[in-house]
ROMAR-228738 format. One record per residue (C-alpha): x, y, z. Coordinates in nm, 4 decimals. Layout:
         px         py         pz
          X          Y          Z
...
***
This chain:
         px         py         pz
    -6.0722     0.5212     1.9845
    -5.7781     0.7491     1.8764
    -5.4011     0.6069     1.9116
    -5.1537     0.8312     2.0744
    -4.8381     0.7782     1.9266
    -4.5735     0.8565     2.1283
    -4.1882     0.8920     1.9264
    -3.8824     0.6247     2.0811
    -3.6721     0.9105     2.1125
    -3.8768     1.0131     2.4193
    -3.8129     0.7292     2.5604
    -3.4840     0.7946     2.5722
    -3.3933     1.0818     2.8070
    -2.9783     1.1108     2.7376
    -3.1081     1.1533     2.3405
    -2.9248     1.4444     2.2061
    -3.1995     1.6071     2.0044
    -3.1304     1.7541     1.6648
    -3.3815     2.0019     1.5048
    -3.4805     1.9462     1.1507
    -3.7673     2.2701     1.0454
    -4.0264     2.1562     1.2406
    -3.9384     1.7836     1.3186
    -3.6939     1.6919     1.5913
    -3.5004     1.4133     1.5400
    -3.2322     1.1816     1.7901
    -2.8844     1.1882     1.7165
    -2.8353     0.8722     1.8716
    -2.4577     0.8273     1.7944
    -2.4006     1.1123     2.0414
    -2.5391     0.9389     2.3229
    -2.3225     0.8921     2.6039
    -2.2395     0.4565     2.5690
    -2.2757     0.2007     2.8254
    -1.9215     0.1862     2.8993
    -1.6659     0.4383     2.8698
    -1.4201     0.3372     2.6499
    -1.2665     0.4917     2.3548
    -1.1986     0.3099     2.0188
    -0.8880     0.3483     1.8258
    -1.0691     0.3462     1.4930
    -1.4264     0.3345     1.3329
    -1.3753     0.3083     0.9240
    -1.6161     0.3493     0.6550
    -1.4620     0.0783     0.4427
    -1.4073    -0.0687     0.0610
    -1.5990     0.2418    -0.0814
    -1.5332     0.2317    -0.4631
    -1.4154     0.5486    -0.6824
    -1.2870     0.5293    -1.0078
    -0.9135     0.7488    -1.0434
    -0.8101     0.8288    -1.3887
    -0.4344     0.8760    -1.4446
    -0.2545     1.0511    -1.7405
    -0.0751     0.8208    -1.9584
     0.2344     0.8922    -2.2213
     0.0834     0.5704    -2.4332
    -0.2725     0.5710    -2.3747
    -0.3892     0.8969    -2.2505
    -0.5301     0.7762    -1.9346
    -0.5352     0.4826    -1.7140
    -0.8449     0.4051    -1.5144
    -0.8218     0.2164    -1.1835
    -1.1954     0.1033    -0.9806
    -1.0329     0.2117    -0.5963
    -1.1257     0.0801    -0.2752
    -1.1227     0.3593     0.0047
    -1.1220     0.3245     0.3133
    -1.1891     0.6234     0.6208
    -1.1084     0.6232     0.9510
    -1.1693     0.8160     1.2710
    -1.0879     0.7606     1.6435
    -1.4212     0.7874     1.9225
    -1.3661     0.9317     2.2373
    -1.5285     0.7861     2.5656
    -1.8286     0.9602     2.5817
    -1.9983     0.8752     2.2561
    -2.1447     0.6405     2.1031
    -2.0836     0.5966     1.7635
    -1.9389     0.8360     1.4560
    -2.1813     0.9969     1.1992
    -2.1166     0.7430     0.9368
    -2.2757     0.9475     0.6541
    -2.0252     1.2694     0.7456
    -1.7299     0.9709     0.6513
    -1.8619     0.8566     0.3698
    -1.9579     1.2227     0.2781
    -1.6230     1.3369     0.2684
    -1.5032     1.0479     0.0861
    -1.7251     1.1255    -0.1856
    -1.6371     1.5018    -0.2214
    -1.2671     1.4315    -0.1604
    -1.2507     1.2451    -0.4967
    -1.5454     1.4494    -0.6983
    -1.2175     1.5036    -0.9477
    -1.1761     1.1709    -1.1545
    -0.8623     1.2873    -1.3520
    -0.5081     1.2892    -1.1483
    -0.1747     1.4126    -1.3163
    -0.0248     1.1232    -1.1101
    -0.0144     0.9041    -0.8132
     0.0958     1.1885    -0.6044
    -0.2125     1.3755    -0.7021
    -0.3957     1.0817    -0.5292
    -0.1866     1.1151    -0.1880
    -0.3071     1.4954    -0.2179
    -0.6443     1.3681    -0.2387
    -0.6298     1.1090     0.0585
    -0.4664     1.4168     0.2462
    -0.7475     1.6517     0.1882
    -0.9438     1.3281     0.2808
    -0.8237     1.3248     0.6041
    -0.8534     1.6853     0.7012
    -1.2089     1.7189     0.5780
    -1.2903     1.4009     0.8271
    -1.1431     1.5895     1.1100
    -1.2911     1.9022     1.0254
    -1.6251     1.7166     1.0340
    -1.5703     1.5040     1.3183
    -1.4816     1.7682     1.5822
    -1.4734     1.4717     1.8462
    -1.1931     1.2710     1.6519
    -0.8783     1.3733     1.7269
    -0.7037     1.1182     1.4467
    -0.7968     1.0360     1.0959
    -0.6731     0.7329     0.8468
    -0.7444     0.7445     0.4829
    -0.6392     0.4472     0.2454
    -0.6573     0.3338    -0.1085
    -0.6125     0.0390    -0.1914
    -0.5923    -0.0740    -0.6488
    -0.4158    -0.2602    -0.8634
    -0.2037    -0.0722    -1.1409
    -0.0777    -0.2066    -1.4390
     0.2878    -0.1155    -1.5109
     0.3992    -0.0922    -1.8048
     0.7415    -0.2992    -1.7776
     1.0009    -0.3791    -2.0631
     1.2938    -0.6414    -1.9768
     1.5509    -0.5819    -2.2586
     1.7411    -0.9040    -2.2072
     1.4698    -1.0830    -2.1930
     1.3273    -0.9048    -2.4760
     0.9215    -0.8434    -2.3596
     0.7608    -0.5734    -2.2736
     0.4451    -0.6371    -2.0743
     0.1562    -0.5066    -1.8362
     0.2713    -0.6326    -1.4923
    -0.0346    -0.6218    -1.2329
     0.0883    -0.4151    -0.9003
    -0.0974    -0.3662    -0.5854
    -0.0695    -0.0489    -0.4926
    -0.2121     0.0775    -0.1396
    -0.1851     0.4781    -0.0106
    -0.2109     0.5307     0.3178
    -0.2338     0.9102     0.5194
    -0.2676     0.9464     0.8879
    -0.3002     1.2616     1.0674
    -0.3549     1.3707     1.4402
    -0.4931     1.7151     1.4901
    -0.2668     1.9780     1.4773
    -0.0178     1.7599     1.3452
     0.1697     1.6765     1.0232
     0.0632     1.4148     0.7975
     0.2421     1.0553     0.7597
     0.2596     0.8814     0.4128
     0.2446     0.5369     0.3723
     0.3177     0.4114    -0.0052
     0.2647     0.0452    -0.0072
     0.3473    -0.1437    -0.3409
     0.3071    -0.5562    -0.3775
     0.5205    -0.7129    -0.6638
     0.5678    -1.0558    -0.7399
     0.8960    -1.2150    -0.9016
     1.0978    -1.5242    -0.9456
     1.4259    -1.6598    -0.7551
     1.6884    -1.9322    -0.8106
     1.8528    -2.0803    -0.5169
     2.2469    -2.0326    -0.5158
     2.2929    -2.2827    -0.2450
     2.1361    -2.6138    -0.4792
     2.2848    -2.4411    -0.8032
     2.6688    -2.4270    -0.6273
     2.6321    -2.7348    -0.4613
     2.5221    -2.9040    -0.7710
     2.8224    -2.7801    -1.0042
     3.0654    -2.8512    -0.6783
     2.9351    -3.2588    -0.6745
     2.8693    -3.2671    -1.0714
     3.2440    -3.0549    -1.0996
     3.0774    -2.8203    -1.3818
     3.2392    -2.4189    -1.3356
     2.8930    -2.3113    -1.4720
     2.6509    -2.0975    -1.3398
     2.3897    -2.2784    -1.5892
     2.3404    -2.6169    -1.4003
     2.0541    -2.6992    -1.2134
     1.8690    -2.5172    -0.9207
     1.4914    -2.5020    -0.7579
     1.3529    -2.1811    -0.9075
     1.0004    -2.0436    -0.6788
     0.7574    -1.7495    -0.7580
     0.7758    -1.5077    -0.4379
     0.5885    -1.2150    -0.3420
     0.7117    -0.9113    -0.2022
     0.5821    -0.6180    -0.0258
     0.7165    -0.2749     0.0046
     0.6295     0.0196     0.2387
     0.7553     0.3677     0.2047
     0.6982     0.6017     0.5284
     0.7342     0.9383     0.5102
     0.6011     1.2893     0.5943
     0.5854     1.3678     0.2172
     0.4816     1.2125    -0.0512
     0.7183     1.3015    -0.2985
     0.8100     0.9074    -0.3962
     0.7730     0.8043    -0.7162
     0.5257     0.4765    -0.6710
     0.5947     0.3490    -1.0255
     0.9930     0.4127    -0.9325
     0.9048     0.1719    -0.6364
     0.7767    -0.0787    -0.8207
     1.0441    -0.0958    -1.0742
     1.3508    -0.1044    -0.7888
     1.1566    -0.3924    -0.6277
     1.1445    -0.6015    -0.9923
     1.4940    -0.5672    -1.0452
     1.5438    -0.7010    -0.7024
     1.4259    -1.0646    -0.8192
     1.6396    -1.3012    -1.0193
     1.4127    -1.2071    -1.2837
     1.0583    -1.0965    -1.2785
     0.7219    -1.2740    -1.4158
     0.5528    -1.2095    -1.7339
     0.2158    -1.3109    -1.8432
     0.2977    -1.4461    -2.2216
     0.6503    -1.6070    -2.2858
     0.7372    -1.7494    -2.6301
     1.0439    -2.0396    -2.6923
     1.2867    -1.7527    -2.6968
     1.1743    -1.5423    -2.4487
     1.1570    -1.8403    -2.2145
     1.5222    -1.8791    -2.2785
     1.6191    -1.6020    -2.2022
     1.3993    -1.5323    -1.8868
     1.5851    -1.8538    -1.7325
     1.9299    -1.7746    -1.8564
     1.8772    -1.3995    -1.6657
     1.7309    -1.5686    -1.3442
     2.0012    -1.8288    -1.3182
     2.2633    -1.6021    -1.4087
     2.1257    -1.4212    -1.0870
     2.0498    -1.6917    -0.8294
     1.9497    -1.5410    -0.4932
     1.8012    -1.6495    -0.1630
     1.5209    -1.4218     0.0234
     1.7050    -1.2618     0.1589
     1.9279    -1.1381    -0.1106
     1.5791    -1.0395    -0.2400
     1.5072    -0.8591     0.0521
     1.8366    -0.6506     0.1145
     1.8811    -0.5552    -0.3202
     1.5263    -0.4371    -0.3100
     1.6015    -0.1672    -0.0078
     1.9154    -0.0651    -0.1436
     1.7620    -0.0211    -0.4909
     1.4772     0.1682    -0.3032
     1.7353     0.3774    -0.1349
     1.9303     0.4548    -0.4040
     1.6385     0.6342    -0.5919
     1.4548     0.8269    -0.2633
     1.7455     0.8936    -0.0548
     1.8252     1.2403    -0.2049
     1.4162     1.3245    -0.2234
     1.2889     1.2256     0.1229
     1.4110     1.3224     0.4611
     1.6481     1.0904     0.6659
     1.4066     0.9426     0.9107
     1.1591     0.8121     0.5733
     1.1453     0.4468     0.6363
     1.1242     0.1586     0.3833
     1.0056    -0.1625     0.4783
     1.0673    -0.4729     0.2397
     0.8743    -0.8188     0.2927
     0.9720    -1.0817     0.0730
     0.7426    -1.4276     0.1154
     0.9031    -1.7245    -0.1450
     0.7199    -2.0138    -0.2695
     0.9253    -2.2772    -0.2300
     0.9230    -2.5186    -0.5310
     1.0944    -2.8240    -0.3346
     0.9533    -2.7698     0.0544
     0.6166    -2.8260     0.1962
     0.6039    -2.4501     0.3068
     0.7423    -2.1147     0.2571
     1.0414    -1.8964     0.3447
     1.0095    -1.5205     0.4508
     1.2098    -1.2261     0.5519
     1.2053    -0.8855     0.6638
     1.4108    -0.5533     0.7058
     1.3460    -0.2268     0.8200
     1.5257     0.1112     0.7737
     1.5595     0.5034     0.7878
     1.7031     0.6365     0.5082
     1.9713     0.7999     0.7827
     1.9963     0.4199     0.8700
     2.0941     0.3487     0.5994
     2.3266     0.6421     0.4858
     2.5139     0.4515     0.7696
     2.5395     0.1599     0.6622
     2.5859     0.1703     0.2945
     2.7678     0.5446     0.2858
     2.9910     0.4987     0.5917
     3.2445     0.7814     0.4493
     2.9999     1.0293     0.3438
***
């Protein structure tokens, strides 16, 4: 007795059908769903490339990227055409070799046109990058120069017919001395000497740059949020270098949010004659604290006109 096959797509009547030479096949993703509702984003997420950037010391710097592709879905389908995502991921960053991190943001831009170009349904698209870079950081005082690990994370939205939005995220880690223990200390001990005792914590901070064009500087970033610490962290510290590390960071106790406030005007003070006045910059600042059972964090968040305000009152 002969079997009769028949294919599960004819089983399913609202089956879009998509031709293939002579084979038809369903594009199930285009099926109208159960229920109506549209979802804010579908992602094709931690895809790995490899980016190469040009070095002054060592001719290139490799960094293994996660990259990450988003689309919105309207109402009346199903699902996205995952392969069309990861697709234009793929071709988006055929080039290993970038000039520079802004060569990157170019990339995530193209990134996100080719996924609405592709996805005529979407009417938004979110491309990020997330790796970690290794600045190459010299403290004179301290006397070291050293390969400081940074996250760095890219981020480019778009709507259709719209402009594109930046997002240059950069996580940086760096040590603080509390002023309040150090003052108090000297003011019961009656020593007129910054160099008495303190609590000293690791904390982490996180920076966000917003803006319509991506003409910041991420290792410029990373360097005004260092300087923002009482001193920063290095991975190898000999007798001397120790010395001096703690001399610099108790020379330059601060609280949070000292941390927080030095690290936006430092930001400021390098973007605000690059960027247009409504770029935002976002510091978080999270502290370790050496002599509590749990952590201290703050926050701020400003334009750059914001801040031309409050810093440049006369101007």
């Amino acid at each position: 007795m002969q079997m009769i096959y028949k294919p599960i797509y004819a089983l399913h009547k609202k089956v879009r059908i998509l031709t293939l030479g002579m084979r038809q096949i369903p594009d199930v993703q285009q099926e109208q769903p159960r229920m109506p509702i549209p979802i804010d984003r579908v992602c094709v997420k931690n895809l790995y490339r490899r980016i190469c950037l040009k070095s002054s010391q060592s001719g290139r710097v490799c960094l293994d990227s996660k990259i990450t592709a988003c689309i919105d879905l309207p109402a009346n389908q199903r699902g996205i055409h995952v392969s069309r995502s990861a697709e234009s991921v793929v071709e988006s960053f055929a080039d290993i070799e970038y000039r520079d991190f802004a060569k990157v943001e170019n990339a995530l831009e193209n990134l996100v046109n080719v996924l609405l170009n592709r996805h005529g349904y979407a009417l938004r698209a979110m491309a990020k990058l997330e790796t970690v870079y290794l600045l190459d950081y010299r403290d004179e005082y301290v006397g070291i120069e050293d390969l400081i690990p940074i996250k760095i994370l890219i981020t480019v939205k778009k709507s259709r017919g719209g402009e594109a939005e930046f997002k240059i995220g950069v996580g940086l880690e760096g040590m603080t001395v509390c002023p309040c223990a150090q003052q108090v200390f000297s003011h019961m001990e009656n020593i007129q000497s910054v160099y008495v005792p303190s609590h000293s914590q690791r904390a982490k901070m996180l920076i966000v740059v917003t803006s319509n064009r991506n003409t910041v500087d991420i290792r410029d970033v990373a360097v005004a949020g260092l300087k923002a610490f009482s001193a920063p962290l290095f991975t190898i510290l000999k007798r001397v270098n120790e010395y001096r590390l703690v001399k610099k960071a108790f020379e330059s106790p601060k609280f949070v949010e000292d941390v927080v406030r030095q690290a936006i005007y430092n930001i400021y003070s390098i973007i605000k004659d690059k960027v247009d006045d409504n770029t935002r910059i976002t510091v978080k600042v999270e502290s370790f604290e050496s002599i509590h059972p749990y952590d201290l964090c703050a926050e701020a968040s400003y334009t750059v006109n914001e801040l031309k305000k409050l810093l440049e009152p006369n101007s």
